[in-house]
N, C-alpha and C positions, 0 to 999 in steps of 0.2 A: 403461513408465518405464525411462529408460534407468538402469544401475549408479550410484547415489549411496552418500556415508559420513553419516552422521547423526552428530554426537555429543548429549550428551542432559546436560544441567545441573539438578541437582534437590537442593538440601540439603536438602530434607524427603521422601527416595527412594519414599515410599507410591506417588505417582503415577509414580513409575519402575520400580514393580513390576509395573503395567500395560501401560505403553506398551511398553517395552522389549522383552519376550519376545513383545508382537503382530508389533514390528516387524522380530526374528530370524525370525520362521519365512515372510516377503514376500520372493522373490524379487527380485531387485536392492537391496536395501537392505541396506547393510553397517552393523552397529553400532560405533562408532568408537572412543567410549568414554563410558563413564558416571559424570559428575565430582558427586561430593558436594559438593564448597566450593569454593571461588573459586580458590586455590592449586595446587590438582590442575585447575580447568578450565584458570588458565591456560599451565599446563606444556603441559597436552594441546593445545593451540591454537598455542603455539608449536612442539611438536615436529610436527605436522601435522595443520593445521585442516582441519577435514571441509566438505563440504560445502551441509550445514546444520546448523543446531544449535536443536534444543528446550531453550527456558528455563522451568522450572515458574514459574509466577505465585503458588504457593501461600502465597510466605509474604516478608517485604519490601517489599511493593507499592509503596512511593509512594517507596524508594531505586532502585527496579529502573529508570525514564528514565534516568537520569545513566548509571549502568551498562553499558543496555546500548548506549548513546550513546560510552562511553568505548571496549566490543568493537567497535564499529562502526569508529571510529575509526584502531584498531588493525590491525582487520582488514577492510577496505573491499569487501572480496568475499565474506566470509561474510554469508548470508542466513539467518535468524532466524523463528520460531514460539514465539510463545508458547503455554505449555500451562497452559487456567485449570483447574486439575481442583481442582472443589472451592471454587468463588471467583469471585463476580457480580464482574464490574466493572462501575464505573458510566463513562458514556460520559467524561466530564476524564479519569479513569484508560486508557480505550482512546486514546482524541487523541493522547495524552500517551507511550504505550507507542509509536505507530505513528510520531510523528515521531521519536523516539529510532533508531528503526531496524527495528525487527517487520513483516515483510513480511504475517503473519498471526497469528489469536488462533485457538486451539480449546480447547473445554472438555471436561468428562468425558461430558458428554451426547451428543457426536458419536460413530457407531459407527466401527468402524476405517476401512469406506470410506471415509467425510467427512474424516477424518482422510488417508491416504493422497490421497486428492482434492487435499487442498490442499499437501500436500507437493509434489504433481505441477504443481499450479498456480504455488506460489512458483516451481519450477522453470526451470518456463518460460515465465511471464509477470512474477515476483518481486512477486507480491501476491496474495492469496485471499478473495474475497467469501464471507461464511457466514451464519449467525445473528446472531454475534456484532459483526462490521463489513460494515454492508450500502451499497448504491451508493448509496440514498438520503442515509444519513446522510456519506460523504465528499463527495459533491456540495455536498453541504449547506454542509460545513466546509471544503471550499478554494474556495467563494464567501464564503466570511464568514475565507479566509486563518488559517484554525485549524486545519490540517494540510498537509504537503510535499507539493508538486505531483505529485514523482514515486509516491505510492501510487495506485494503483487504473488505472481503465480512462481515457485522455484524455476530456477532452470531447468532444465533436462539434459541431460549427456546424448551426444550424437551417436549415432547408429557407428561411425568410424572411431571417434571417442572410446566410447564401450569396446571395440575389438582394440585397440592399443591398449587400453586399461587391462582386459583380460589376458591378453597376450605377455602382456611385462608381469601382472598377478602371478601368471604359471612359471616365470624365471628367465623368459625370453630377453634379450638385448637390446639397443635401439637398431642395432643391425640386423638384426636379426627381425625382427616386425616389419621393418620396412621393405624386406626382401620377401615376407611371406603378404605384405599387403599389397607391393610392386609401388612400394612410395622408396623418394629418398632418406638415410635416417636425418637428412635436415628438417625433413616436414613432419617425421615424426616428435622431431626435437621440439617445433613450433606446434603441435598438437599439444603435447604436456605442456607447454610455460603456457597456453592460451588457457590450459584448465586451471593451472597455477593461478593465473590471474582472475577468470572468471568467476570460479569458487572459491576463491579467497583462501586458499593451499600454501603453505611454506616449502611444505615438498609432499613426495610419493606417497609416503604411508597418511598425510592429513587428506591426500586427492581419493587414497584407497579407503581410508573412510567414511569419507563422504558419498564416494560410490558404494559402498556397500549398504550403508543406510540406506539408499533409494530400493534396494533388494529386499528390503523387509515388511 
């Protein structure tokens, strides 16, 4: 992991008597600073925002969206963890955290590596799969458009996907694919409006696209 500054938000510091001194003694992580209340975080972020910041989930929970929607805001390049130590959230609480801005959630359950892990991951991909927010459940939720496109890993086009996209690309019909794929053209019908909807498509040439970009 290349030299990152952490700063660490915690106005109930119990869970920042944990993490903090695990995360002094890891080579390349600098501790930036460790703000008790809002007034001192935001001082510390205007005099030099680190380059990520843990926010405890301990205690606020259903003010903490707007929040950290409003840092986000502010500061459009800080990238964000949440630390649930000590605090189930239930899934409307997760949705809700990760559109505001949370690249990732960890709880006290995670050992320091899981933890580091995902620090490494927001890093360098700016999202982290865990326990806590899994691929099932975002897949889930930016086909039913209850979370921001940009969390987690893109989708991928199906292997049948890809041969109707190709297939209609060379000038082909829906009757025509579906007779060369031995589907009916209903299910090819139901193929494109499923890409329509999954990729976020108004029609053909935005789905053509978007698949061609995956090709570059």
């Amino acid at each position: 992991m290349n030299s990152i500054s952490i700063g660490f938000y915690d106005d109930k510091p119990f869970a920042g008597s944990f993490i903090c001194p695990a995360f002094a003694m890891q080579p390349g992580i600098r501790i930036a600073f460790q703000a008790g209340n809002e007034e001192m975080l935001d001082f510390h972020l205007e005099e030099s925002a680190p380059d990520l910041l843990f926010i405890s989930m301990a205690s606020r929970a259903g003010k903490k969206p707007a929040w950290i929607r409003s840092l986000k805001n502010y500061f459009p390049s800080l990238r964000m963890i949440g630390f649930a130590y000590g605090q189930e959230l239930k899934e409307e609480e997760i949705f809700s955290l990760i559109n505001a801005g949370l690249s990732a959630i960890v709880s006290d359950s995670n050992s320091l590596e899981e933890i580091l892990l995902a620090i490494e991951c927001v890093m360098k991909h700016g999202f982290h799969m865990n326990g806590i927010v899994n691929e099932a459940m975002i897949t889930y939720c930016k086909r039913k458009n209850l979370l921001r496109n940009g969390f987690g890993p893109e989708e991928k086009f199906t292997d049948r996907e890809i041969k109707v996209i190709e297939e209609k690309r060379s000038g082909k019909t829906a009757v025509e694919i579906a007779n060369l794929l031995c589907l009916s053209k209903k299910t090819v019908d139901g193929i494109l409006q499923n890409m329509y909807s999954r990729f976020g498509c108004r029609n053909y040439q935005e789905l053509l696209i978007r698949y061609e970009n995956t090709l570059v």
